[in-house]
C-alpha positions as CSV (number, residue, x, y, z in Angstrom):
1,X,-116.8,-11.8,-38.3
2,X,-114.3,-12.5,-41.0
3,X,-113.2,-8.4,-41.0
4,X,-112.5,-8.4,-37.5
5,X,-110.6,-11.7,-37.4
6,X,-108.8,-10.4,-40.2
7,X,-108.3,-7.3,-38.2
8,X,-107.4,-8.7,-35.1
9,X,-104.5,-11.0,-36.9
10,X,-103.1,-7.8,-37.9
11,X,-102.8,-6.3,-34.9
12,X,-101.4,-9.3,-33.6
13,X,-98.3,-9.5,-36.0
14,X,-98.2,-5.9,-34.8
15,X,-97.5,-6.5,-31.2
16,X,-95.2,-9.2,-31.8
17,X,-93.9,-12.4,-30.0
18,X,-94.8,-10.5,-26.3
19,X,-98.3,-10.8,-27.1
20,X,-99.3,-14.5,-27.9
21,X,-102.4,-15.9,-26.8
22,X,-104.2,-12.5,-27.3
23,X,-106.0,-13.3,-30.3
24,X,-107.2,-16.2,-29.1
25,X,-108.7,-14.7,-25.9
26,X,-110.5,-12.4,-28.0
27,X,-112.1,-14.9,-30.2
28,X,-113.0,-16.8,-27.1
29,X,-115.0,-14.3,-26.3
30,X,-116.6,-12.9,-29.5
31,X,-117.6,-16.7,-29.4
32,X,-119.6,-16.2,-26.6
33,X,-122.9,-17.8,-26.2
34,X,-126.1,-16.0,-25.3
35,X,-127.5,-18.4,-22.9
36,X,-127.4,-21.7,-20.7
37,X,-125.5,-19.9,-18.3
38,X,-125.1,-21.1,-14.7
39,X,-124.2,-18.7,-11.3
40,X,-121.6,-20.0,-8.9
41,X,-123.7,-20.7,-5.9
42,X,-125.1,-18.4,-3.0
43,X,-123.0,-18.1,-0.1
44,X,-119.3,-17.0,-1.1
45,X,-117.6,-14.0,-0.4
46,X,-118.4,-11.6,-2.7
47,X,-115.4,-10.8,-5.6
48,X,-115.3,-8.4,-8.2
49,X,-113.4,-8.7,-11.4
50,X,-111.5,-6.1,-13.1
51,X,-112.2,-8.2,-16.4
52,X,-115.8,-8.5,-16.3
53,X,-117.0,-10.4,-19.3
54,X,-113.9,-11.9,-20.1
55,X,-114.1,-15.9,-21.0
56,X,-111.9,-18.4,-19.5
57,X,-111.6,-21.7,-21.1
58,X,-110.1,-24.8,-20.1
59,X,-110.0,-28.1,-21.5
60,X,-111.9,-30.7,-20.2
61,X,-109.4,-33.9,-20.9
62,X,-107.3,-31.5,-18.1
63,X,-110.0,-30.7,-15.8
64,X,-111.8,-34.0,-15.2
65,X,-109.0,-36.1,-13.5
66,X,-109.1,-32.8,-11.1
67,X,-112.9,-33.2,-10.4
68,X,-112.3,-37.1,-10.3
69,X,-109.1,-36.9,-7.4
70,X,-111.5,-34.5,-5.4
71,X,-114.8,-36.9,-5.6
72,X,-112.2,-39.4,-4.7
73,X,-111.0,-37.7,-1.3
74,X,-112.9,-37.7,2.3
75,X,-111.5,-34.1,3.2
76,X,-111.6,-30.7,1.2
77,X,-109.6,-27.4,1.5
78,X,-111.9,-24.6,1.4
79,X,-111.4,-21.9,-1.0
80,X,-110.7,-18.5,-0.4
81,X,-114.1,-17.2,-0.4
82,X,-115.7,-20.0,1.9
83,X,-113.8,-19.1,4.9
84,X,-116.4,-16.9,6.1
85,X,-119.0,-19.4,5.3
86,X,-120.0,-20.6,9.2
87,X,-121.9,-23.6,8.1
88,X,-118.2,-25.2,7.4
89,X,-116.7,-23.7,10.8
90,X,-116.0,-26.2,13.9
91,X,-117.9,-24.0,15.9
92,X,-120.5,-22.0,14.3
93,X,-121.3,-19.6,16.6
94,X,-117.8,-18.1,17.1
95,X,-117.7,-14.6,16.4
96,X,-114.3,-14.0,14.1
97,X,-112.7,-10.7,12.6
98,X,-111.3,-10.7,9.1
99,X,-108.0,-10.7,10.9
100,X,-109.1,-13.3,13.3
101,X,-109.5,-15.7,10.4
102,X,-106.2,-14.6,8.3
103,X,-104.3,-15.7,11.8
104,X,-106.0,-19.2,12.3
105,X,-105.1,-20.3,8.5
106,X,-108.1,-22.0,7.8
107,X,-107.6,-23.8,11.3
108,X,-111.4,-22.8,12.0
109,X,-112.8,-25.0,9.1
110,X,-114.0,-28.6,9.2
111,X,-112.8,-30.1,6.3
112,X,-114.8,-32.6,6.2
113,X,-117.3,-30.2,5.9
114,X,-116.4,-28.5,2.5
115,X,-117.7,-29.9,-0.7
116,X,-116.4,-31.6,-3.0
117,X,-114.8,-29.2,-5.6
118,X,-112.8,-27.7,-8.0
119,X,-111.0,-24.5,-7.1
120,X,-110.2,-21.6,-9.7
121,X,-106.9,-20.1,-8.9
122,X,-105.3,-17.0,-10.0
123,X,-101.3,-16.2,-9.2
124,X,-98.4,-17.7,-11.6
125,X,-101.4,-18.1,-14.6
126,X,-104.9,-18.8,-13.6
127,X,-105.8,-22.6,-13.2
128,X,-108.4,-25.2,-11.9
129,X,-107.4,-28.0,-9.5
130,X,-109.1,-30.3,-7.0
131,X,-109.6,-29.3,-3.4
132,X,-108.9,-32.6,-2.2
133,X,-107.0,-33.5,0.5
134,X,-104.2,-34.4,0.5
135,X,-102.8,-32.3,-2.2
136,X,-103.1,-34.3,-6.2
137,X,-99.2,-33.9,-6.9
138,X,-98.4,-33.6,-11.0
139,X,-96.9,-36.3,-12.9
140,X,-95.6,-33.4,-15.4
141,X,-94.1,-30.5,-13.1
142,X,-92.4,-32.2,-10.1
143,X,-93.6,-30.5,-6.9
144,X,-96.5,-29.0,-7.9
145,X,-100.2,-29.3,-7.7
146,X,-101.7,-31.4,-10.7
147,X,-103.6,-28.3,-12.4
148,X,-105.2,-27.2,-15.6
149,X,-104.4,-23.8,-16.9
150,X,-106.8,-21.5,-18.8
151,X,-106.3,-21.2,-22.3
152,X,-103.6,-17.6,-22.8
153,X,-102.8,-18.0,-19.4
154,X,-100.2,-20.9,-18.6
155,X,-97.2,-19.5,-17.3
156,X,-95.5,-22.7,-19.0
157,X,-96.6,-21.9,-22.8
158,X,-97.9,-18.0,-22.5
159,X,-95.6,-15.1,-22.8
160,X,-97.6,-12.3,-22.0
161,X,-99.0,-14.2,-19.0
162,X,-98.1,-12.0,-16.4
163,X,-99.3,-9.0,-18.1
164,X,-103.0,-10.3,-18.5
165,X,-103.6,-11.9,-15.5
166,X,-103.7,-8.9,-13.3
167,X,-105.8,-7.3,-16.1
168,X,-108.7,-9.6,-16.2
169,X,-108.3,-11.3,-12.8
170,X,-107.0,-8.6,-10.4
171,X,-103.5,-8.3,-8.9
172,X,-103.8,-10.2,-5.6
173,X,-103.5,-14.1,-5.6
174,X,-107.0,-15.6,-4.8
175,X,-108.9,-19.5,-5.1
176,X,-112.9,-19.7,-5.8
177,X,-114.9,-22.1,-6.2
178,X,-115.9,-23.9,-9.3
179,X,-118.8,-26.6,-8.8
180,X,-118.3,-30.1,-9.7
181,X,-122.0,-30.2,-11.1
182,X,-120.7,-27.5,-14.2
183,X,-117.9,-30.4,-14.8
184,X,-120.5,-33.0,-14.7
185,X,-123.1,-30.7,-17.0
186,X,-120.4,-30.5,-19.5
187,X,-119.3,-33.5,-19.8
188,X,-122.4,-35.2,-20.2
189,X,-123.2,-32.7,-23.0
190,X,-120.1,-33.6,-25.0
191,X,-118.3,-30.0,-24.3
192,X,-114.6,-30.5,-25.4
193,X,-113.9,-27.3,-22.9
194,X,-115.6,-26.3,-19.5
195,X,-116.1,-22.1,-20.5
196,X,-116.3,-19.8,-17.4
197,X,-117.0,-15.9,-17.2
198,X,-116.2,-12.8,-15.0
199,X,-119.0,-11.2,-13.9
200,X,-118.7,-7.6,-12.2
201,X,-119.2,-9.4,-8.9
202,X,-118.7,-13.5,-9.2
203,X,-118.5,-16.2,-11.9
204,X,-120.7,-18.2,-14.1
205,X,-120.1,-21.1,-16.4
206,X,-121.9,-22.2,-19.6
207,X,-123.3,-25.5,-19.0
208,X,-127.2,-26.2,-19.1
């Protein structure tokens, strides 16, 4: 462990200023543990991950004022991969095309249907924030959703941001959902940061 930290220091005074945050994504996940490890639940469109194995960390002093605003709210957006998920359609027996539902924008969900959750987000950085309705605005960043960003990827802090996020989460802008039950797992167990990982096809987190 202490050769390759040594190592990978030196290859990051190597690549210069362009590149901070990369060490610490690669200790994240050479600190990877070996089990505990919970599946996002059944039911979601099915997403693949260019960085499978990759770990995503994020603070939890961020992330539970998210999971607190959407426990708080009587209506939820639904994430990108739950708009195919019929149980949280108006009508449930409507027969709708992929295009069908990219025209109705979300119109064919019941919000008060969705769960309460958090939502993983991937375009300018990736982030977590509450699906809540109405939006939780920032008290930081005027005009923009309260959020917390992954650790090496936070557009406001991360240099190379826009190089790695394509890399490990794909190029096209996407939300999933994140559980509020992992955020309540980890808190209760003391975890200073809730730690989530690609999979070739979905997410899990470490929380037991």
């Amino acid at each position: 462990m202490n050769t390759a930290l040594r190592l990978e220091r030196h290859h990051e005074a190597m690549l210069g200023a362009q590149r901070i945050g990369v060490l610490e994504r690669l200790l994240n996940v050479m600190g990877m543990p070996y089990d505990g490890w919970t599946r996002q639940p059944e039911g979601l469109q099915v997403r693949r991950y260019p960085g499978k194995g990759h770990l995503l960390s994020f603070d939890m002093s961020d992330v539970m004022p998210l999971a607190l605003h959407a426990l708080a709210s009587r209506e939820h957006r639904p994430a990108g991969d739950q708009l195919w998920d019929k149980r949280l359609w108006h009508d449930p027996k409507a027969i709708l095309t992929r295009s069908d539902i990219k025209a109705m924008e979300n119109s064919h969900i019941d919000t008060t249907r969705v769960p309460a959750a958090l939502e993983l987000v991937s375009d300018s950085g990736v982030y977590l924030m509450s699906n809540g309705i109405p939006v939780q605005r920032s008290r930081a960043r005027r005009n923009e959703c309260e959020s917390a960003f992954a650790t090496g990827f936070n557009p406001y802090v991360d240099l190379d941001w826009q190089t790695w996020v394509p890399r490990i989460m794909g190029h096209q802008r996407f939300t999933t959902v994140i559980p509020l039950e992992w955020v309540r797992r980890a808190y209760m167990r003391g975890d200073s940061q809730l730690k989530i990982q690609l999979l070739t096809q979905g997410i899990r987190a470490y929380v037991t």
